[in-house]
Every structure is written in structure tokens, then in C-alpha cells.
N, C-alpha and C positions, 0 to 999 in steps of 0.2 A: 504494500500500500504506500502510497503518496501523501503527502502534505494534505492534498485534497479530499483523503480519501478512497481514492483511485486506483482499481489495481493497475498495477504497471507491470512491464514482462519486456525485458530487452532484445532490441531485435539489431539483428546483422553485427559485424564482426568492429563496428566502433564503440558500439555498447547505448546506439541510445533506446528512448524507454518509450513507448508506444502506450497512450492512455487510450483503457476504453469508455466510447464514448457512449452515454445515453441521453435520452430524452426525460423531461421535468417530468414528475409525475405530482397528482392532488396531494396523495399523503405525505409529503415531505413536512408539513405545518409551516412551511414559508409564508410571509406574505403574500398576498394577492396586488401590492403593490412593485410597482420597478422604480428604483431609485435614479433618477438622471442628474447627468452632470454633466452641462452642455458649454462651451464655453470658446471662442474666438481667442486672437492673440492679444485685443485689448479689452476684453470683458468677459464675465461671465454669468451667462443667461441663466442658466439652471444650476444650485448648486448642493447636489444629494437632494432633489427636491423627489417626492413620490408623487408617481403619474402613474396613470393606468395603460396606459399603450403610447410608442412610437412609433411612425412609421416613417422611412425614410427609404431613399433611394440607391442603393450602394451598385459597386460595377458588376457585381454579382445578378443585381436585380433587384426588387423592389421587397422590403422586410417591414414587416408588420411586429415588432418587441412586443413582448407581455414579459410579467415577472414571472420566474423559473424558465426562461430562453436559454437554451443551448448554447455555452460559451462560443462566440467567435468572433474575429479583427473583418472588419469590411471598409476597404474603400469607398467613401462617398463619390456622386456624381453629381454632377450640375444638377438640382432638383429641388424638392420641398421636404424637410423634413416638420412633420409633421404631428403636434405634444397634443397626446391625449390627457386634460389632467385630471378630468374628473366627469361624468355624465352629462354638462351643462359647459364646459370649456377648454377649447380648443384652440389650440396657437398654432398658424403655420410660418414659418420660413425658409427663404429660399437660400442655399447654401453653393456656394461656386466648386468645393469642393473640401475635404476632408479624411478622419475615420472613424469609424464607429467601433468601440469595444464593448459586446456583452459581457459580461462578468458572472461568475457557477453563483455569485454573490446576491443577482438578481439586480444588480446595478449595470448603469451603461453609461458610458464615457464618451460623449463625443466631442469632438476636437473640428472646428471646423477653419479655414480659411476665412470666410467671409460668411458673415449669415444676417441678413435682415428680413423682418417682418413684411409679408406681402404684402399688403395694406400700403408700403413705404415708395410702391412701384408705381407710374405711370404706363400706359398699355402704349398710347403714341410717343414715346420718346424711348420704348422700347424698340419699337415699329421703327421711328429714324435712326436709332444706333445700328442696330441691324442691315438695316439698307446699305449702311456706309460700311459697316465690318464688311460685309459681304461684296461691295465694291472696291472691297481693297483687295481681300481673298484672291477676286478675280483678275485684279491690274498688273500693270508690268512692275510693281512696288516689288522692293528688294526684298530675297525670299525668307529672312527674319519678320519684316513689316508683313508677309503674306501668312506666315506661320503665326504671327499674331493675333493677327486677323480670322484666322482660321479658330485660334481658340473662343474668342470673342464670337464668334457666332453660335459654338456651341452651347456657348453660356448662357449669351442674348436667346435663344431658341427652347432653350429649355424654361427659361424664365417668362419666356412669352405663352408656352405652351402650360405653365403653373398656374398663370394667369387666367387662362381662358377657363382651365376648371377648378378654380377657387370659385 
């Protein structure tokens, strides 16, 4: 057994330790809360606060948290992560990109790059940045300015698409 609890059983000739992995199950007596800790390079949005669900965007695909979630590291993507905290309130924002860490703890740590409130977005001046990312994408702009531009639309796109079904 492990730290965690865990049996471990070493596999291959370097010795390392292979956890097996399960799924939450009711009777553990855990909370039915997930503790978040959400938080940018100059703030922090959520701090161990208890929510009922998050749902967020990772490159893996789209993950719906609940507490007792299956430890895992996810990449965030251009998207909406999105704070369930209670039956009556709901926070969404839109993140440029990140990770997300569930914890066996029932907590989760996200770390993001950028993250503001949807509500903080205009739809046409999302609409005019995009045009222009996407006309530089296109141009004979040197291929740094086009790799730029290229991310920038990913972003603008995903944020326009947040938009539409917020």
C-alpha cells in the first residue's frame, strides 16, 4: 500500500509503481461537496471554496467534476469553465487556457492563464477582433505575426462560440 492507500505492484525493470485505479463510490462518507481552488497569476477566484459541480473544457474534452472525481491533470482549452455552487448559482468564465487538477481529496485546483467573467465580453468587438486576427492569419504578415494571429483566432472563436450559448 501507498500513502494513499493504494495498492501499488512495481512494474518493469526500473522499478516504478503502477496505482490501481478506481472509481468514487457513495459509501466512502465523503462529502457530496468539491472543494475549488480556482485562481489566475494575479488573483484568486475561488479559494477551497465548496461547489457542487464544474464543468470545464480540457484538450481531452469537455469534464463535468463532482466530488469523489477520479484523480486527474487536464489541460484546459480556450472555453468556459463553468462553477456550479449551489442549486440557485452559477458563475461562468471564459479561460484562454490552463490546468485543471482533480485531487482523490475531492478538491480541484485550477490554475488558469487568463479567466474573466462572461458577462465582461462584448459579442461585436469580439466579431471585429476576429475579422482582423483572421486577416492577419491570412496576409503576407511575417510568419511569427501569422502564428499569432493564428492563436488569437482560436481564442476569439471559442469565446464567440461561449457567447452564443451562455
Amino acid at each position: 500500500m501507498n500513502f494513499l492507500g493504494r495498492t501499488t505492484r512495481t512494474v518493469g525493470a526500473l522499478g516504478f509503481r503502477r496505482f490501481a485505479r478506481s472509481y468514487a463510490t457513495e459509501s466512502t462518507g465523503a462529502s457530496d461537496k468539491l472543494r475549488l481552488s480556482f485562481a489566475v497569476p494575479h488573483e484568486t477566484l475561488y479559494d477551497n471554496a465548496e461547489v457542487q459541480q464544474v464543468n470545464l473544457s480540457s484538450t481531452a474534452g469537455d469534464m463535468g467534476i463532482l466530488a469523489n472525481h477520479l484523480a486527474t491533470i487536464q489541460q484546459l482549452k480556450p472555453g468556459v469553465v463553468e462553477v456550479v455552487e449551489n442549486s440557485t448559482t452559477t458563475k461562468k468564465f471564459f479561460v484562454s487556457g490552463g490546468f485543471a487538477t482533480v485531487n482523490p481529496d475531492s478538491s480541484l485546483d485550477i490554475n488558469a492563464v487568463e479567466a474573466f467573467p462572461l458577462e465582461h465580453f462584448s459579442i461585436e468587438a469580439i466579431r471585429a477582433n476576429l475579422a482582423e486576427a483572421q486577416r492577419i492569419s491570412a496576409s503576407s504578415a511575417t510568419e511569427a505575426d501569422r502564428a499569432a494571429a493564428r492563436v488569437e483566432v482560436e481564442v476569439l472563436e471559442a469565446l464567440q462560440t461561449a457567447l452564443g450559448k451562455s
